[in-house]
N, C-alpha and C positions, 0 to 999 in steps of 0.2 A: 354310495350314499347310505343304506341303508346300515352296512358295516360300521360305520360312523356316528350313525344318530345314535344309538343302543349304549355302548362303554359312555359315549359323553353323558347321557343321562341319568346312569349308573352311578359315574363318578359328581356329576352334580349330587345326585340326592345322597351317597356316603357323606360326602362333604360338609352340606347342611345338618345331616344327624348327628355328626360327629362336632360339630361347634354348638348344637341345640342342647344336646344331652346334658352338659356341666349344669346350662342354665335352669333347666325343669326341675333338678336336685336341690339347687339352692333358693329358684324362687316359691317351695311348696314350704318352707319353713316361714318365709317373707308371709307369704301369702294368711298363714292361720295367725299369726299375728293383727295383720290387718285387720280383718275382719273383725275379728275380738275388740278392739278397741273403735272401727266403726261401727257396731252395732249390725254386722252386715250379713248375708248369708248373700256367697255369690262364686260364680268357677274362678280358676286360676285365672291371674292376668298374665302368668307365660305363657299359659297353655291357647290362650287368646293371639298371643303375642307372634307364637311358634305357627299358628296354623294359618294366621296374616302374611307371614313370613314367606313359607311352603306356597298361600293361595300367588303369593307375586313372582315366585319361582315358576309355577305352572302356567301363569297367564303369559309371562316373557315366552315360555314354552310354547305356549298355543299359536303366540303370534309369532315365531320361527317356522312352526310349521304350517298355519297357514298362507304366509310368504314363500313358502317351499311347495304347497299344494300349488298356489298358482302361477306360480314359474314353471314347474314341470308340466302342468295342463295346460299354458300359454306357447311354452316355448321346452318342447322336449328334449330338442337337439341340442340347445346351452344348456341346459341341465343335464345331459348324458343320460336320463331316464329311460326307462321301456316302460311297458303297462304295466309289469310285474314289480316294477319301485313306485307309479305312482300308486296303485292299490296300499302300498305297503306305507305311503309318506299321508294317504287318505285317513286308514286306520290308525296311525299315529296320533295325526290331528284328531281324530272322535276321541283317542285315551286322555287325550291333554285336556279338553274340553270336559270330558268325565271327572278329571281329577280335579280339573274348576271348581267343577260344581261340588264334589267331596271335600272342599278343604274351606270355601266361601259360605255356606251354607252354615255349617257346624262354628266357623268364628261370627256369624253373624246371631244366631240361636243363642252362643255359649254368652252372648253380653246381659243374660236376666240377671236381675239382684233382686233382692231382697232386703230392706232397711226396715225396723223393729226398733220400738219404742216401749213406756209404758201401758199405752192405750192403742194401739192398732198398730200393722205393718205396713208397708206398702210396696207392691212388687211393681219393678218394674221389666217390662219387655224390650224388645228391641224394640227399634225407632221410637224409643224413648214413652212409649204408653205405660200408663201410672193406673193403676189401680189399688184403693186403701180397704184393707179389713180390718175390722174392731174386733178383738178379742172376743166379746159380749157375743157378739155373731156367730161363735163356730159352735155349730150343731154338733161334731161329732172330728174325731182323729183318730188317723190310724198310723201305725210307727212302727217299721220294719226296718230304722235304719242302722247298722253297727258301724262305727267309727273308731278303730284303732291305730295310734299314731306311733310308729316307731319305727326300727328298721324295716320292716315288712310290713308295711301301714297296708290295713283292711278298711274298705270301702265299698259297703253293698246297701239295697236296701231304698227303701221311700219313704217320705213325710206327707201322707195326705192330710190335710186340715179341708173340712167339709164348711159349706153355709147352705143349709140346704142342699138344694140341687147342686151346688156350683162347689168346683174341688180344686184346691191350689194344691200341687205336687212338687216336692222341694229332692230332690236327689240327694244321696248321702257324698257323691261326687263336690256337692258344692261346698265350699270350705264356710266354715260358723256354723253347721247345721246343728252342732253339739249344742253351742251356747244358746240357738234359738229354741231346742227345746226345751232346754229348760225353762227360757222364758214363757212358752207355752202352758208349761206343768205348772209356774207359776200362776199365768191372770188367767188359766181357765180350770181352774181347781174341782170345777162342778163337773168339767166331761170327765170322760173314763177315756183311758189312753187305749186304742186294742193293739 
């Protein structure tokens, strides 16, 4: 049993990389387009796409081996198991359930946007919570983000925009980030950028 689970899941996960990859090459060109023309600052939607993908891969996964935990703990002798396969089909199931959570988590995070106007922006979060800032509002900004698009596209870096206490943090990951500062340097001409 144990011999078996390991190549199959091996050859799953090559599989999916190997049909993912074309697609993240060509929807990061997609993707800065969008945004530009929505007004948008927000992560890839392959990369969204890709990690939805993997989380249904891994949940199929989980529930294999939680099906395989409790047939071998129910009935060890149809399963040909000792205690040294189910320990091994146990640990399984906690990596599967691990890589759940690693892969659910980040596509649920990765759905923030950002939509910008002439007068205020408005982020929004997962499960859809909308918060608006005005321009007029921002106390203070800080700008570490470099954004170079090319063969070896460079992406590091942060966009704090302050109101007060309260600080909205924009990744240089997120595609429009470019366009949205400028929008910044434009309607807040009075801060100083650091």
């Amino acid at each position: 049993m144990r011999y078996v689970s390991i190549p199959v899941v091996t050859v799953f996960i090559v599989l999916l990389s190997t049909v993912i990859t074309p697609l993240i090459v060509s929807a990061k060109q997609k993707a800065e387009l969008a945004v530009t023309e929505d007004n948008c600052v927000c992560y890839g939607r392959a990369l969204i796409k890709i990690l939805r993908v993997f989380a249904v891969f891994f949940i199929l996964l989980t529930l294999v081996a939680l099906v395989l935990t409790i047939l071998s703990i129910a009935d060890p002798e149809m399963m040909e198991t000792d205690s040294d396969d189910i320990v091994f089909i146990v640990l399984s199931c906690m990596l599967c359930i691990t890589a759940d959570i690693a892969t659910i988590t980040p596509s649920i995070l990765l759905t923030r946007k950002i939509y910008y106007d002439n007068k205020y922006f408005t982020e929004i979060k997962p499960f859809n919570k909308k918060k608006r800032y005005f321009y007029s509002d921002v106390t203070r900004i800080e700008n570490t983000v470099i954004v170079e698009l090319g063969e070896q596209s460079v992406r590091k870096g942060k966009l704090k925009i302050y109101f007060g206490n309260e600080c909205v943090k924009v990744s240089a990951y997120m595609y429009g980030v470019k366009n949205f500062i400028k929008v910044l340097h434009a309607k807040c001409k009075n801060i100083k950028f650091n």
